[in-house]
NUPA-588468 format. One record per atom (N, C-alpha, C, O): residue number from 1; residue in one letter; atom name; x, y, z. Coordinates in nm, 4 decimals. Layout:
<kolmars>
<num: NUM | residu: A | atome: CA | xx: X | yy: Y | zz: Z>
...
</kolmars>
This chain:
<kolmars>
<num: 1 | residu: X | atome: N | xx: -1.0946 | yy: -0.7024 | zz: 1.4133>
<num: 1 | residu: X | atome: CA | xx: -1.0410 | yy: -0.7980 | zz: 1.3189>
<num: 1 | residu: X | atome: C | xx: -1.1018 | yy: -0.7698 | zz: 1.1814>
<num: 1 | residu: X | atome: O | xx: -1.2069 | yy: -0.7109 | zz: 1.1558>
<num: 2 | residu: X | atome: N | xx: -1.0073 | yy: -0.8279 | zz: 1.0937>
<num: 2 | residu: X | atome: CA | xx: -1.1173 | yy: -0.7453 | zz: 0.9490>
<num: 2 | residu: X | atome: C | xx: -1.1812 | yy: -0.8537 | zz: 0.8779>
<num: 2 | residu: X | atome: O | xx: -1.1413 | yy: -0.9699 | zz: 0.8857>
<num: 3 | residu: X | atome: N | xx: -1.2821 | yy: -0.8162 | zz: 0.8071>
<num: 3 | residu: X | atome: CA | xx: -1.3813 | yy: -0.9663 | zz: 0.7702>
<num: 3 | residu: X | atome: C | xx: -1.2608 | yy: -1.0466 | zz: 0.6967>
<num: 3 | residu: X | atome: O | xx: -1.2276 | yy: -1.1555 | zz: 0.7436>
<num: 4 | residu: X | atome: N | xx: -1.2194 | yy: -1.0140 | zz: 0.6249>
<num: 4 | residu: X | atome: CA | xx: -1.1424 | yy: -1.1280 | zz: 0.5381>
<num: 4 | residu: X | atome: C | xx: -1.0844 | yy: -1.2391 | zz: 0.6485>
<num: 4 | residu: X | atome: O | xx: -1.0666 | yy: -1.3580 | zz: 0.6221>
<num: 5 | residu: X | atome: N | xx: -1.0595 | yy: -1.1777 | zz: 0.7736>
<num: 5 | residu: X | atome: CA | xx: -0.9615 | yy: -1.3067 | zz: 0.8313>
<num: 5 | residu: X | atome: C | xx: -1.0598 | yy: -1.3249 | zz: 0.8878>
<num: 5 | residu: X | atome: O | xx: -1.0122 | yy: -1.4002 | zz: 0.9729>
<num: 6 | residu: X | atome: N | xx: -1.1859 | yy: -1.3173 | zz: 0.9189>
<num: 6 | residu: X | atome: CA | xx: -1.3150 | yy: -1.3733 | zz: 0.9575>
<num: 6 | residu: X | atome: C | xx: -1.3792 | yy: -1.4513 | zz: 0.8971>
<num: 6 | residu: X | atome: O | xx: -1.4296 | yy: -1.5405 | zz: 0.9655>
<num: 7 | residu: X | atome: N | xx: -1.4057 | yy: -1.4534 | zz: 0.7482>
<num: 7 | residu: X | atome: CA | xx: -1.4110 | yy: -1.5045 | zz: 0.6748>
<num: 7 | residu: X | atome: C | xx: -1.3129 | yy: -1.6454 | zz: 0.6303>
<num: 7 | residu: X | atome: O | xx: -1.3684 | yy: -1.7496 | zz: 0.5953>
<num: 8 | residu: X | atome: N | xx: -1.2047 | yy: -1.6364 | zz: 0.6352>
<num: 8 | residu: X | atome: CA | xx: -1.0931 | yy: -1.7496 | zz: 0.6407>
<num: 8 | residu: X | atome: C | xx: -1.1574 | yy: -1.8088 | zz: 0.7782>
<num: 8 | residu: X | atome: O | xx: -1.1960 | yy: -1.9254 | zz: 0.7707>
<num: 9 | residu: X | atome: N | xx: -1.1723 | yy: -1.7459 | zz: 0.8954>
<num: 9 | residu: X | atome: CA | xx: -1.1705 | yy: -1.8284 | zz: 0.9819>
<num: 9 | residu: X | atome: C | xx: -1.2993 | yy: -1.9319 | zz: 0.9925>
<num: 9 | residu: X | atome: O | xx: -1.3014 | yy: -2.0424 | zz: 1.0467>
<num: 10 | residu: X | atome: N | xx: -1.3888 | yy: -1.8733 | zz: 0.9351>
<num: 10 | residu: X | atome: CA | xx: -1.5454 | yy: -1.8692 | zz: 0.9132>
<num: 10 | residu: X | atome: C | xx: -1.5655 | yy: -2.0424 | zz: 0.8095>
<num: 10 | residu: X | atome: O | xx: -1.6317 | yy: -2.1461 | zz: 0.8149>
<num: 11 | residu: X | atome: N | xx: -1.4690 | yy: -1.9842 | zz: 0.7322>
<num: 11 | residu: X | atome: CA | xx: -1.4543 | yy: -2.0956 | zz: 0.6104>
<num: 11 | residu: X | atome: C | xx: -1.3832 | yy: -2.2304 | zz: 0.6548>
<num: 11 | residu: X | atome: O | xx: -1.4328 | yy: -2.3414 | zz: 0.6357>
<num: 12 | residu: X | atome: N | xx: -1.2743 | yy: -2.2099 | zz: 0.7098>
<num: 12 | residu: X | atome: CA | xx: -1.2025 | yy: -2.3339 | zz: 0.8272>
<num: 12 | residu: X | atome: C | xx: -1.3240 | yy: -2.4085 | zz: 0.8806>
<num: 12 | residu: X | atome: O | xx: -1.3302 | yy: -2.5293 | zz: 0.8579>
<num: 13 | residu: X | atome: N | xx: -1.4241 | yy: -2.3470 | zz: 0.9512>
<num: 13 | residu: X | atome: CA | xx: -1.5007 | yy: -2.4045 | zz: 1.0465>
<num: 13 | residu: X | atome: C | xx: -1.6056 | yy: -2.4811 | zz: 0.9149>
<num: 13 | residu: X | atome: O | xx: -1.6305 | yy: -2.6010 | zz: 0.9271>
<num: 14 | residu: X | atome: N | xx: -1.6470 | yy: -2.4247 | zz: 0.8259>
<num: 14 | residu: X | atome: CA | xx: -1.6800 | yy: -2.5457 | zz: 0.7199>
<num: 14 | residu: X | atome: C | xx: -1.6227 | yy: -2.6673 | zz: 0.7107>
<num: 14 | residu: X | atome: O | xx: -1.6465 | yy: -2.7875 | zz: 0.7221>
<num: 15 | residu: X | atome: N | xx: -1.5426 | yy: -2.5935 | zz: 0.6869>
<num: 15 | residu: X | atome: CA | xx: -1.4316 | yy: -2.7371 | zz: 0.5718>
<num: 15 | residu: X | atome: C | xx: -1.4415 | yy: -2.8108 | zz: 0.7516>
<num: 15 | residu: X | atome: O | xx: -1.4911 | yy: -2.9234 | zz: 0.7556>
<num: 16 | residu: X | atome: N | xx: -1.4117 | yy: -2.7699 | zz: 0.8426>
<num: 16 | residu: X | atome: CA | xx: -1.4371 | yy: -2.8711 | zz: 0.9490>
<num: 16 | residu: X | atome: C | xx: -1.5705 | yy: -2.9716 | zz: 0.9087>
<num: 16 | residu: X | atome: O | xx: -1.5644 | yy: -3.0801 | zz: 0.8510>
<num: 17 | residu: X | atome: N | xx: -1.6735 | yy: -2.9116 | zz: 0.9498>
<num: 17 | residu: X | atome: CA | xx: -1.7995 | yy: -2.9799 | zz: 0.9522>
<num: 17 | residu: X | atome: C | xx: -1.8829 | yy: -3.0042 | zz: 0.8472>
<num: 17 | residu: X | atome: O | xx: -2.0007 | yy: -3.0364 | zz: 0.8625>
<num: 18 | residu: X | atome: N | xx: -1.8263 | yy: -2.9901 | zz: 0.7355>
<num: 18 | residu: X | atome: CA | xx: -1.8667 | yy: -3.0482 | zz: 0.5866>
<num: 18 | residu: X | atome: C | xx: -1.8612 | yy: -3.2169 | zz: 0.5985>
<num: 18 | residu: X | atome: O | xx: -1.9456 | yy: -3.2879 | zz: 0.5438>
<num: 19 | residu: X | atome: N | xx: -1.7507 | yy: -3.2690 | zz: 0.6770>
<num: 19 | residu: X | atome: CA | xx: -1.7359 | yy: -3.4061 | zz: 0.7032>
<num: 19 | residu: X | atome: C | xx: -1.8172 | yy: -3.4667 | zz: 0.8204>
<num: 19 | residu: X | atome: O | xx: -1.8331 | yy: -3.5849 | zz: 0.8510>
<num: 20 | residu: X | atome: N | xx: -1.8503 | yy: -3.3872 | zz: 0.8604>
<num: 20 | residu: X | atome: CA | xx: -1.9157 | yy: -3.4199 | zz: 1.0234>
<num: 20 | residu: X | atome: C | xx: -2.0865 | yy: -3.4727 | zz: 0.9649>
<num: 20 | residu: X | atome: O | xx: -2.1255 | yy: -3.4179 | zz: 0.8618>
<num: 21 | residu: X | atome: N | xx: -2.1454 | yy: -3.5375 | zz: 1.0071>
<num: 21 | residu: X | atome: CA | xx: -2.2591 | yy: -3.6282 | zz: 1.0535>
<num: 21 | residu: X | atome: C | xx: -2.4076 | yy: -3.4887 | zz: 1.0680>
<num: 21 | residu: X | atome: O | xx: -2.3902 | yy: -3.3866 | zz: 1.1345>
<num: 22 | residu: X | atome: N | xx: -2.5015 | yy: -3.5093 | zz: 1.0145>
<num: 22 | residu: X | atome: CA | xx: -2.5896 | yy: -3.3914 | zz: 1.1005>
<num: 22 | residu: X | atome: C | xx: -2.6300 | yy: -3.2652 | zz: 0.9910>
<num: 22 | residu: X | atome: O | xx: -2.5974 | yy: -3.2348 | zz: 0.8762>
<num: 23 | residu: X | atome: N | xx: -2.7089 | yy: -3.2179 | zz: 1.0830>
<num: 23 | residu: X | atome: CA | xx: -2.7146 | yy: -3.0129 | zz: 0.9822>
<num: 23 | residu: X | atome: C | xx: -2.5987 | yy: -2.9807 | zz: 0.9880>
<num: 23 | residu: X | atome: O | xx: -2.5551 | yy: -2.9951 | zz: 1.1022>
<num: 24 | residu: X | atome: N | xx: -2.5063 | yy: -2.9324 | zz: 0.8976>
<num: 24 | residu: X | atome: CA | xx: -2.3803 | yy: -2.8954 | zz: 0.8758>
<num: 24 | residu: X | atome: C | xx: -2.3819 | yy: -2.7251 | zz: 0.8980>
<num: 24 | residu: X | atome: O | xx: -2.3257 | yy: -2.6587 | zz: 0.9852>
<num: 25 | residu: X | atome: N | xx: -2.4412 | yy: -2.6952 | zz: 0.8205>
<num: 25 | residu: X | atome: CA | xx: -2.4705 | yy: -2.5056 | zz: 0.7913>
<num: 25 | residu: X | atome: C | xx: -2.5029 | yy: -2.4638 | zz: 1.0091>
<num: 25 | residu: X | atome: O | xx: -2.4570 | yy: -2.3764 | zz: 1.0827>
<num: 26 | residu: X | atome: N | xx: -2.6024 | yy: -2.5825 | zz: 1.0334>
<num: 26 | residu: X | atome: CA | xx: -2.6647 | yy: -2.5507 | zz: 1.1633>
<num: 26 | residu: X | atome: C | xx: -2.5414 | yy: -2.5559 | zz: 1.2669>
<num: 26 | residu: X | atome: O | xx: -2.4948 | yy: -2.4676 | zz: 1.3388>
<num: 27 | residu: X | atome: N | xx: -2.5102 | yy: -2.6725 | zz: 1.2514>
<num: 27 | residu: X | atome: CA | xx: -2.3020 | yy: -2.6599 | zz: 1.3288>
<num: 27 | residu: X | atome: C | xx: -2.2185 | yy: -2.5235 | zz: 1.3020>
<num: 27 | residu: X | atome: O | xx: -2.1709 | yy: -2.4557 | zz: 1.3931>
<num: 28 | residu: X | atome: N | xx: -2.2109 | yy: -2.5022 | zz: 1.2057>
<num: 28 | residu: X | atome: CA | xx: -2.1194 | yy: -2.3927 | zz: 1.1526>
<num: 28 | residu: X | atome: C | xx: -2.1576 | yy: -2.2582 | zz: 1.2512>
<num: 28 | residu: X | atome: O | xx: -2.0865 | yy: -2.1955 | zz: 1.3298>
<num: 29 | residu: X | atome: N | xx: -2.3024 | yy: -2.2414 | zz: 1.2123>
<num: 29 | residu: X | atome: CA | xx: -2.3477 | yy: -2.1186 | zz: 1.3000>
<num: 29 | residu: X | atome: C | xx: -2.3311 | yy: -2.1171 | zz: 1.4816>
<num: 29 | residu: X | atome: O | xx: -2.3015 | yy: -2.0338 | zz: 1.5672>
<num: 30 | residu: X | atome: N | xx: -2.3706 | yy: -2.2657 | zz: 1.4768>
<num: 30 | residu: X | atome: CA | xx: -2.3697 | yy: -2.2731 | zz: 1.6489>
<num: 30 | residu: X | atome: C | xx: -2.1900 | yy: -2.2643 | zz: 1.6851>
<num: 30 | residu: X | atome: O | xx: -2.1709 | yy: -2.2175 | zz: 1.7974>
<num: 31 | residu: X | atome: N | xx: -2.1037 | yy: -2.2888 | zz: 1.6345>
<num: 31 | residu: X | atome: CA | xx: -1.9752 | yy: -2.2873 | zz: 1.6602>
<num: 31 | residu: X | atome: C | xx: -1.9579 | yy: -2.1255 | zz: 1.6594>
<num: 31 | residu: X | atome: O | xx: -1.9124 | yy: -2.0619 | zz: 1.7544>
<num: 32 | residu: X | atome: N | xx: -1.9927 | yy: -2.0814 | zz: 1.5621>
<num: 32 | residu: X | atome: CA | xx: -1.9629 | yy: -1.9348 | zz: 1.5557>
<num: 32 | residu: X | atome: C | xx: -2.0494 | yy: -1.8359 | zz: 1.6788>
<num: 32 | residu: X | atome: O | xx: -1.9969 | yy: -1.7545 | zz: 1.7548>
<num: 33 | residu: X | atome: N | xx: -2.1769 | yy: -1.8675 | zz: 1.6710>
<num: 33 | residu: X | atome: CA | xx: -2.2605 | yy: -1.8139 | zz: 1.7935>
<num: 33 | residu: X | atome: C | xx: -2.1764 | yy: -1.8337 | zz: 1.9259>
<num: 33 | residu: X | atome: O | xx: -2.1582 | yy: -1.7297 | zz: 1.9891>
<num: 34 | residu: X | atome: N | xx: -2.1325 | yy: -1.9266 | zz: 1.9685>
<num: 34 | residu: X | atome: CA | xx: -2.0774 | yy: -2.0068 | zz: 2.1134>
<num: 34 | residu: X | atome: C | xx: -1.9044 | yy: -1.9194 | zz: 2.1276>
<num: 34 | residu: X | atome: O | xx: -1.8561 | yy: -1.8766 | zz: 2.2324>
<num: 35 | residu: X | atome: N | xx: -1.8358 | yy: -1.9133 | zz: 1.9780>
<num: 35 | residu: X | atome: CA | xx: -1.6935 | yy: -1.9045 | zz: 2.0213>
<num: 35 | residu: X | atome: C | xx: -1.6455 | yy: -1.7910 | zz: 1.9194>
<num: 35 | residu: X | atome: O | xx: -1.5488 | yy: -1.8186 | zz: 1.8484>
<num: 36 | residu: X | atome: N | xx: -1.7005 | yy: -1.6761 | zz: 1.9078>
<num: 36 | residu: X | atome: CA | xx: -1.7314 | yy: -1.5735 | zz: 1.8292>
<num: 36 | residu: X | atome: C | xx: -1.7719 | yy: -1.4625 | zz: 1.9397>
<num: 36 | residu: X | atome: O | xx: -1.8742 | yy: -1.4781 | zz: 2.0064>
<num: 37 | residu: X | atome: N | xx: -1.6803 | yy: -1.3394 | zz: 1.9584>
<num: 37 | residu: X | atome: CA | xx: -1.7070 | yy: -1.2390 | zz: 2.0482>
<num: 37 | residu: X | atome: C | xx: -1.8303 | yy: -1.1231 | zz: 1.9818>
<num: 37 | residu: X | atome: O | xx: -1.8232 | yy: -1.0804 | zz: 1.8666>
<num: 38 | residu: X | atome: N | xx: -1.8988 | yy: -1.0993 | zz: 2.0427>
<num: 38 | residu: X | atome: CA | xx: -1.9921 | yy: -1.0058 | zz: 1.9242>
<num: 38 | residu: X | atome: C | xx: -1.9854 | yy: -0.8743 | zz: 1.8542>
<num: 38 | residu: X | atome: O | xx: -2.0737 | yy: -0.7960 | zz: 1.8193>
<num: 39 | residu: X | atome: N | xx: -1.8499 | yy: -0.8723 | zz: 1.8431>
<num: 39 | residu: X | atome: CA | xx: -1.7956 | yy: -0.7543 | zz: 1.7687>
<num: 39 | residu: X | atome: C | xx: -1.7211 | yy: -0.8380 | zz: 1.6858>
<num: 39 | residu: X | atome: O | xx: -1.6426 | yy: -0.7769 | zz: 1.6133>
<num: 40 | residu: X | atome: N | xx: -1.7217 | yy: -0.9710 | zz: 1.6732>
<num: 40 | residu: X | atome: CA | xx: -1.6867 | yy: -1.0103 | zz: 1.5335>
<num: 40 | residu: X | atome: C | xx: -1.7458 | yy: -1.0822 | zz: 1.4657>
<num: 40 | residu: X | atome: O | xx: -1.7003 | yy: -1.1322 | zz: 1.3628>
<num: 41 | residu: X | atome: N | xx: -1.8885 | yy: -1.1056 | zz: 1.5229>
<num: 41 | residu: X | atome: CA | xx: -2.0090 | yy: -1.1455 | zz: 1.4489>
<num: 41 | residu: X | atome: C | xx: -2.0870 | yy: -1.0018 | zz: 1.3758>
<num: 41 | residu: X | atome: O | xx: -2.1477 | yy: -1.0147 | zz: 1.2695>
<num: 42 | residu: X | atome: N | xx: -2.0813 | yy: -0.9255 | zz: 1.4153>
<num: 42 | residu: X | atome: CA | xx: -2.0750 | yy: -0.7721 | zz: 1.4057>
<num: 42 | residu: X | atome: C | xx: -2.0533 | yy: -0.7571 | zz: 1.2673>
<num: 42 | residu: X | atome: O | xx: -2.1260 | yy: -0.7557 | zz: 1.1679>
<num: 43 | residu: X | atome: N | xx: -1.9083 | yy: -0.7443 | zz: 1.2936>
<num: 43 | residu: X | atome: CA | xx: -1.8163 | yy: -0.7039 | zz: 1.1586>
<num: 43 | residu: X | atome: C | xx: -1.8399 | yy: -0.8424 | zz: 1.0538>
<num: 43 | residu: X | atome: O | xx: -1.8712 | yy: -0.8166 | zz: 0.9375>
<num: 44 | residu: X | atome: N | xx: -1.8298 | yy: -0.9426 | zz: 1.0817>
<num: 44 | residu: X | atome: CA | xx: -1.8628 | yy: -1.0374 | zz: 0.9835>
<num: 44 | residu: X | atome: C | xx: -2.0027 | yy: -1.0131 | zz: 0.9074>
<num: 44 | residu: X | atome: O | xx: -2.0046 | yy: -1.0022 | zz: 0.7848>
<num: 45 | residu: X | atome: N | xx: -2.1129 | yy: -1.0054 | zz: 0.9807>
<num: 45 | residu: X | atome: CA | xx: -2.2050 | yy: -1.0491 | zz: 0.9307>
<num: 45 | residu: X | atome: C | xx: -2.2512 | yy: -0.8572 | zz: 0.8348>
<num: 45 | residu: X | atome: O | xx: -2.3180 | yy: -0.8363 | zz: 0.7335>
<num: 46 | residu: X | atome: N | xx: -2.1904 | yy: -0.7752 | zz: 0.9122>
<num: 46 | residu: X | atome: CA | xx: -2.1953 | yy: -0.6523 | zz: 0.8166>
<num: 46 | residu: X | atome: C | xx: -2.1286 | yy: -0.6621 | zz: 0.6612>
<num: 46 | residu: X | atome: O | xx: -2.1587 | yy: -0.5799 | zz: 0.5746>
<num: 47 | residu: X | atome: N | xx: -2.0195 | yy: -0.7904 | zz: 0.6335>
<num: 47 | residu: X | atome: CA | xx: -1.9491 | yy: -0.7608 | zz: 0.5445>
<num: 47 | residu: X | atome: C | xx: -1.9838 | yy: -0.9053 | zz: 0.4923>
<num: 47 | residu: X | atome: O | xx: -1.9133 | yy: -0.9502 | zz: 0.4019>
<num: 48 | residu: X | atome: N | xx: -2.0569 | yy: -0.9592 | zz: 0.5276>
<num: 48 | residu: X | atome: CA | xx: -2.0836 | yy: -1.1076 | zz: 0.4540>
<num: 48 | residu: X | atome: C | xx: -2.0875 | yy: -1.1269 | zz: 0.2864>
<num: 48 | residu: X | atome: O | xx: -2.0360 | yy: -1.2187 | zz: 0.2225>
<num: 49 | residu: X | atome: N | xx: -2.1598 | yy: -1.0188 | zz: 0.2381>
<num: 49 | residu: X | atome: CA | xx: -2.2178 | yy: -1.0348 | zz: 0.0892>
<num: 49 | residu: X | atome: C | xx: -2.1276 | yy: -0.9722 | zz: 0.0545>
<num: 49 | residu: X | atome: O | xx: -2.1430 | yy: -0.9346 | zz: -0.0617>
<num: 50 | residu: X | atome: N | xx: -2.0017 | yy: -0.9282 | zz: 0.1156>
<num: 50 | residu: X | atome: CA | xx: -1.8842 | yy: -0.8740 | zz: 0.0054>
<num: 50 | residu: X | atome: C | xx: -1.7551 | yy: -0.9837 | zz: 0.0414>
<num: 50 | residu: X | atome: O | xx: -1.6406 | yy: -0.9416 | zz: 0.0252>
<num: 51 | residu: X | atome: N | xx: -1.7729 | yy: -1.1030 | zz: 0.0829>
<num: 51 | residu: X | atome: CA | xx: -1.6625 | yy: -1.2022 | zz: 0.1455>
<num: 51 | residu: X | atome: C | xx: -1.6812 | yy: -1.3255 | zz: 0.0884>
<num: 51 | residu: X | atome: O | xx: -1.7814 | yy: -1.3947 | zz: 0.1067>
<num: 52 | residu: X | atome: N | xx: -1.5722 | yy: -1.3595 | zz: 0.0086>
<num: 52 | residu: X | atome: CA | xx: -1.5959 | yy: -1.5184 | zz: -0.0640>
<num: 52 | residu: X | atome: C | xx: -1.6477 | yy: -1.6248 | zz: 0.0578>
<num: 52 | residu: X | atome: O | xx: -1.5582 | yy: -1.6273 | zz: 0.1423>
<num: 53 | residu: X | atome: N | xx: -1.7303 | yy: -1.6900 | zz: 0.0868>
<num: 53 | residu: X | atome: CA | xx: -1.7359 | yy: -1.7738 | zz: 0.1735>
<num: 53 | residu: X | atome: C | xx: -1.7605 | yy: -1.9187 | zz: 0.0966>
<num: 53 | residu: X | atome: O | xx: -1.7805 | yy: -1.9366 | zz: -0.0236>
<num: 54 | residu: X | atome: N | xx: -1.7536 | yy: -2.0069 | zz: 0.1926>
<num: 54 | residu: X | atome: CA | xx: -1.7902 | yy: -2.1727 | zz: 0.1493>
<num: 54 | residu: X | atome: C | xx: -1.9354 | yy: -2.1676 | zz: 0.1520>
<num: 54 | residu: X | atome: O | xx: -2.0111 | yy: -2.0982 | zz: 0.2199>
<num: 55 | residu: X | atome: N | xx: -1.9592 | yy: -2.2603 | zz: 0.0590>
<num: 55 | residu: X | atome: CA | xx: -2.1046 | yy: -2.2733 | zz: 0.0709>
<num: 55 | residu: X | atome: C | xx: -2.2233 | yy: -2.3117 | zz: 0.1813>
<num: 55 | residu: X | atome: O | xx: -2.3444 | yy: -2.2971 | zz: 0.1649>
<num: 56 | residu: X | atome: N | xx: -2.1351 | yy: -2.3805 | zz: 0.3323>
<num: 56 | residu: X | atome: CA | xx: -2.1822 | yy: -2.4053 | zz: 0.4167>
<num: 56 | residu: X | atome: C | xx: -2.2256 | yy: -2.2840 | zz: 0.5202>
<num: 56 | residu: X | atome: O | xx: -2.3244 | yy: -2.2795 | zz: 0.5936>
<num: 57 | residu: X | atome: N | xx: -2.0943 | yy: -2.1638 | zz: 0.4981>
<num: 57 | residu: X | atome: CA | xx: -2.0562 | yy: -2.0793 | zz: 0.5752>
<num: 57 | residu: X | atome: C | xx: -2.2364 | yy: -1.9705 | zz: 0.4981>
<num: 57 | residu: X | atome: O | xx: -2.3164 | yy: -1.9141 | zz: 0.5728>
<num: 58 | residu: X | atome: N | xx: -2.2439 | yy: -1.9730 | zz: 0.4004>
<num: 58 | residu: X | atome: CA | xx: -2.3477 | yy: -1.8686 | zz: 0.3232>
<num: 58 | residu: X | atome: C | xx: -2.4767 | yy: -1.9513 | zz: 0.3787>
<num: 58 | residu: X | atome: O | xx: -2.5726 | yy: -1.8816 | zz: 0.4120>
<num: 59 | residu: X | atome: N | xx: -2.4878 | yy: -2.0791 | zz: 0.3909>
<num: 59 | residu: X | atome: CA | xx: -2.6103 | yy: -2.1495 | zz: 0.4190>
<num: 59 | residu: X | atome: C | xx: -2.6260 | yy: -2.1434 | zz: 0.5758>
<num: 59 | residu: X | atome: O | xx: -2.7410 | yy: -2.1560 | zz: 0.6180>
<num: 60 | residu: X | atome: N | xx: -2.5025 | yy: -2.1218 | zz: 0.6869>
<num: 60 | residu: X | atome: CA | xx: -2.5389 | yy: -2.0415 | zz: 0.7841>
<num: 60 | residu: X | atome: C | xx: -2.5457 | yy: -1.9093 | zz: 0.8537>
<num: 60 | residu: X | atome: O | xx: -2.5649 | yy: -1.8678 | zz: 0.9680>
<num: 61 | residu: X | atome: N | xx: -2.5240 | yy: -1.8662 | zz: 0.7463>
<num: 61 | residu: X | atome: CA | xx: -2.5942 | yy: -1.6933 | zz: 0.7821>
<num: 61 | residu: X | atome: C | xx: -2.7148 | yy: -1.6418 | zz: 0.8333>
<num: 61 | residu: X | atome: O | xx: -2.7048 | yy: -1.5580 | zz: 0.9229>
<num: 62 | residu: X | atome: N | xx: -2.8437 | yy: -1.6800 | zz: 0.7888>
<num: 62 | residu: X | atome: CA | xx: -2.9606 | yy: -1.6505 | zz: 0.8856>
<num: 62 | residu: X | atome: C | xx: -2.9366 | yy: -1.7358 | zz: 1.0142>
<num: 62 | residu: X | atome: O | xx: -3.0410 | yy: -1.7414 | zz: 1.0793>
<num: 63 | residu: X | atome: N | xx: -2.8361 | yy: -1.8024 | zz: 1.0712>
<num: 63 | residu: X | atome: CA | xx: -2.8483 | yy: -1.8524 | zz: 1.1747>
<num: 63 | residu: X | atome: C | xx: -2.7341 | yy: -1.8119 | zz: 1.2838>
<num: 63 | residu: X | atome: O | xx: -2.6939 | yy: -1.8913 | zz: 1.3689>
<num: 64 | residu: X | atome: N | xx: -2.7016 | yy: -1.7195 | zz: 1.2745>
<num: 64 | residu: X | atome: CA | xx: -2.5759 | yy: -1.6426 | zz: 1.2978>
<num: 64 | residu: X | atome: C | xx: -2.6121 | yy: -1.5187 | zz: 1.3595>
<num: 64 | residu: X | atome: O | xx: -2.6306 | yy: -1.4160 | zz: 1.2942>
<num: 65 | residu: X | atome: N | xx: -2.6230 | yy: -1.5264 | zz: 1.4887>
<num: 65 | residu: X | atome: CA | xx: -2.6974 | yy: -1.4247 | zz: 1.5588>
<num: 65 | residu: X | atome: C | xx: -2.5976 | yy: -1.2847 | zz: 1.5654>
<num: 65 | residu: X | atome: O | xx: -2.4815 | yy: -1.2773 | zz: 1.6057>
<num: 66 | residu: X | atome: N | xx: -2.6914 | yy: -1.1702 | zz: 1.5076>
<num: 66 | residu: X | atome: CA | xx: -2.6238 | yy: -1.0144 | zz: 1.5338>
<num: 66 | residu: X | atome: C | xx: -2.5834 | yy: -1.0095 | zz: 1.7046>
<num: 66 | residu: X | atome: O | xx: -2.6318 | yy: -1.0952 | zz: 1.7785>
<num: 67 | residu: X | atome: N | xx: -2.5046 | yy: -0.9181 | zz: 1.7518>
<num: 67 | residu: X | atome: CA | xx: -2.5134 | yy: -0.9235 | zz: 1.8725>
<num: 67 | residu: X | atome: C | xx: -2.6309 | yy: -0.8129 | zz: 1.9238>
<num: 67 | residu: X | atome: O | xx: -2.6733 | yy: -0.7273 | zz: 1.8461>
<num: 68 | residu: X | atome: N | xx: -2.6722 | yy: -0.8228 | zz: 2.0445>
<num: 68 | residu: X | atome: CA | xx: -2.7694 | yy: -0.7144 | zz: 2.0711>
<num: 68 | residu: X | atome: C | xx: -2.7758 | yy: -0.5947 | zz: 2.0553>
<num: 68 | residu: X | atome: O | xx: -2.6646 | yy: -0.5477 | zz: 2.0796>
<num: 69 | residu: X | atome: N | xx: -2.8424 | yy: -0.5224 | zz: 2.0290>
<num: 69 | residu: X | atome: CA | xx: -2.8302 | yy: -0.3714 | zz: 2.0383>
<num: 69 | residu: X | atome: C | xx: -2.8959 | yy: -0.2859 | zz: 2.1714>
<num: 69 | residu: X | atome: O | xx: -3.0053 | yy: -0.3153 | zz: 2.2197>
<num: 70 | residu: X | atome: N | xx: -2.8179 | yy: -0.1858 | zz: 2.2170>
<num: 70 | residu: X | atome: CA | xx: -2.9063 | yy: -0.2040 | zz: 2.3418>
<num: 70 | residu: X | atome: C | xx: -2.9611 | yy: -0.0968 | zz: 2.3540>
<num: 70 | residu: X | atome: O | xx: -3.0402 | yy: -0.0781 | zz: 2.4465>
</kolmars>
């Protein structure tokens, strides 16, 4: 998948939990960790600093686990 529609999708899940109750940035990541295959946490998080994101989506990036390397 290519970051941009990762990014859109990435950004959706903000604008979700921008309204929601709680660590917001900390939701964002755990949604993405849980329902995110790791070849598109992969490709996302390789292309992060070149992808407009929401400000929630940039505040959960260190929490946005690479997938393993083995």
């Amino acid at each position: 998948m290519k970051p941009e529609k990762l990014a859109g999708m990435a950004n959706q899940i903000a604008q979700f939990f921008e309204s929601q109750p709680g660590d917001q940035a900390h939701a964002v990541a755990d949604h993405i960790n849980a329902n995110w295959a790791p070849t598109m946490r992969d490709t996302f998080l390789a292309a992060a600093d070149k992808l407009e994101l929401h400000p929630l989506v940039k505040a959960a990036l260190p929490e946005i686990r690479a997938p393993q390397r083995g």
